[in-house]
C-alpha positions, -999 to 999 in steps of 0.1 A, spaced: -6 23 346 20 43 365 11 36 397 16 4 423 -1 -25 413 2 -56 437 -22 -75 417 7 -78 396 -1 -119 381 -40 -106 374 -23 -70 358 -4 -92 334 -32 -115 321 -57 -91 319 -32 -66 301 -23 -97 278 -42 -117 251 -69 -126 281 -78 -90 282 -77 -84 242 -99 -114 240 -124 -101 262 -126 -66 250 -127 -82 216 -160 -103 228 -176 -81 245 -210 -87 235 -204 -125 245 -192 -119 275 -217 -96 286 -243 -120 275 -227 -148 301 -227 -122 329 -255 -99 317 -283 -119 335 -270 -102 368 -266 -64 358 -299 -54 372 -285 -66 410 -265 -42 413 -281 -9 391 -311 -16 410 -299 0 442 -279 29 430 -297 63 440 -298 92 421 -277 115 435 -250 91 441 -214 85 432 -204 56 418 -174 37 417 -173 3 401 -146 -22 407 -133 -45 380 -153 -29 357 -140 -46 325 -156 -32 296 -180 -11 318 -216 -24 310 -225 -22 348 -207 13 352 -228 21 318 -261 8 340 -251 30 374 -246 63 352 -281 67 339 -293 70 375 -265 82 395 -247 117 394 -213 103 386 -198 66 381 -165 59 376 -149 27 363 -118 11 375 -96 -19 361 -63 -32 359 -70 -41 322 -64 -13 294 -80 -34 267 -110 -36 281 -110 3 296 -100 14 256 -133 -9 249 -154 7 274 -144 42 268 -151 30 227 -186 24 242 -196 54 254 -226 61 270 -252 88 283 -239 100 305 -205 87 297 -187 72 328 -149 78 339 -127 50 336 -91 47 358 -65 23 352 -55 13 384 -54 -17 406 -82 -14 436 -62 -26 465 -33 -1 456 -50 33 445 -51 59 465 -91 70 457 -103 103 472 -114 95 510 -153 99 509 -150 102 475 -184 74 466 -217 68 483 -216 36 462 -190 7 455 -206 -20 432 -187 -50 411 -198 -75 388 -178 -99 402 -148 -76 399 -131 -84 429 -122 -120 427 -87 -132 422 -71 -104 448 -44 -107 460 -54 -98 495 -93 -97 497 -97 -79 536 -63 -47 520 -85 -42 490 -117 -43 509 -102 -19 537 -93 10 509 -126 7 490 -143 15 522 -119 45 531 -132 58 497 -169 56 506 -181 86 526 -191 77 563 -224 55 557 -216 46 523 -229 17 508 -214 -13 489 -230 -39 470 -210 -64 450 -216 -99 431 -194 -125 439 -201 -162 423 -217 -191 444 -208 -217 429 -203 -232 391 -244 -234 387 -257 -257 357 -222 -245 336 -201 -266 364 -225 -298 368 -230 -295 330 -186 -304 325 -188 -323 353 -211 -346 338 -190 -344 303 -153 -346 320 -158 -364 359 -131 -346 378 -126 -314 359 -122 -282 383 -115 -245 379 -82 -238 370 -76 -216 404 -95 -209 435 -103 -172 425 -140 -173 410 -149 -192 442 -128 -171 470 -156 -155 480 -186 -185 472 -190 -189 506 -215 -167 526 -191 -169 557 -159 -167 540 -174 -133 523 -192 -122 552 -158 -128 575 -136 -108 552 -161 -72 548 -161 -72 585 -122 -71 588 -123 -47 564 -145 -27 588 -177 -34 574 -205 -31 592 -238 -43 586 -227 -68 562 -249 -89 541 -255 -120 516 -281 -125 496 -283 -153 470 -300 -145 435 -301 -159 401 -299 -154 367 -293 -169 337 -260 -166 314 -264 -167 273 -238 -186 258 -247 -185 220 -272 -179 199 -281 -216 196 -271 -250 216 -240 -257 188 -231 -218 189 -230 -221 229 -214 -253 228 -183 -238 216 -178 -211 232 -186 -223 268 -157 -254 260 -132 -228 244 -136 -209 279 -131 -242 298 -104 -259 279 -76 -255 297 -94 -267 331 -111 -295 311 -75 -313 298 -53 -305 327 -80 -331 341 -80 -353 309 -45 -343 290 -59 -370 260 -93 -349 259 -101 -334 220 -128 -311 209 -137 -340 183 -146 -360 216 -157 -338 236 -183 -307 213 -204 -332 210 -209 -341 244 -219 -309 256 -236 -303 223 -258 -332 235 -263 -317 274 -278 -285 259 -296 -297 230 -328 -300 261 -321 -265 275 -310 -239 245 -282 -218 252 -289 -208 283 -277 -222 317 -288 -213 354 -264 -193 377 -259 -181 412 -245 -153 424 -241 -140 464 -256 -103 466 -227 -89 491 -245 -56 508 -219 -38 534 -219 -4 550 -190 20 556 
């Protein structure tokens, strides 16, 4: 990535064994998140041009290429770009390494900006905003998904570890219909929007297969909470929350609609 990146703390993990892990898991991952793809796919015309932001290992971009005339990918993350270019597709995306707030994208270049809840963790939410809506064309559209809240995953380790939070205020930066709504129109949105919608997030293929996974993703929240916690104490726990439910937990999501 030869360009300036300012995300430079997200660059580094998402370069590192974070992103390795990810492009490694894929399947998992997308499972978790999955639930949500049609949000965004669902208003992508044909005839339009695409640009995803944070597009990881490009299952959305994937979605927004079968109807649109062009989608492009963009990610601070090589691991998962190699992934999503390993992936394919018909038509096959683009994919550019680059960090969203920094590159200089074609001005007018999209009708479309969509993320997955790509754009968390920036380092200055209205800068990267402002840019991604100098490369819309006059009119153009964005839609992103941005968390609302931890869902059934956070009152589920809240039950098992009272007092446990995520590790940083990034998934949640934009949880807040005002907060979101606040920083589109300082970017020089207009006609900004949030719409709340659900879906829900696969995290194994059974309740001990989930069980796993979903604490391996929130162990280091989990014992910076309780520094004595173990897995021995703990799998069980949560084994025991989803043995009622399957693998599957409820999530919420704001649908973020803005226009250039």
């Amino acid at each position: 990535m030869s360009e300036e990146v300012v995300n430079t703390a997200q660059a580094q993990v998402w370069n590192g064994p974070a992103g390795q892990r990810w492009a490694e898991r894929d399947e998992r991952f997308d499972a978790v998140r999955g639930g949500f793809d049609r949000a965004v796919p669902d208003l992508v015309r044909p005839g339009d041009r695409v640009l995803d932001v944070g597009c990881g290992t490009g299952s959305p971009t994937r979605g927004a290429a079968r109807v649109s005339t062009a989608a492009t990918g963009v990610d601070l993350s090589e691991p998962m770009l190699a992934k999503a270019r390993a992936l394919g597709g018909d038509p096959t995306p683009a994919y550019l390494p680059a960090d969203a707030q920094a590159h200089r994208f074609s001005p007018g270049g999209f009708d479309l900006v969509v993320s997955r809840s790509g754009v968390l963790f920036l380092a200055d939410p209205v800068a990267t905003f402002a840019n991604l809506r100098a490369a819309l064309r006059p009119e153009g559209r964005l839609a992103v998904l941005v968390p609302h809240g931890l869902g059934e995953v956070g009152d589920l380790l809240t039950r098992v570890v009272p007092g446990w939070e995520p590790l940083s205020a990034g998934p949640l930066s934009l949880s807040e219909p005002d907060v979101a709504r606040r920083v589109l129109a300082d970017a020089g949105f207009a006609d900004v929007a949030a719409e709340e919608v659900h879906a829900w997030q696969v995290w194994g293929g059974d309740p001990d297969d989930a069980a796993e996974f979903l604490l391996s993703l929130a162990w280091q929240a989990i014992t910076r909470a309780r520094p004595d916690a173990t897995g021995a104490e703990l799998l069980p726990l949560v084994r025991a929350e989803l043995a009622g439910r399957g693998s599957r937990l409820r999530a919420s999501a704001l649908l973020l609609t803005a226009v250039a």
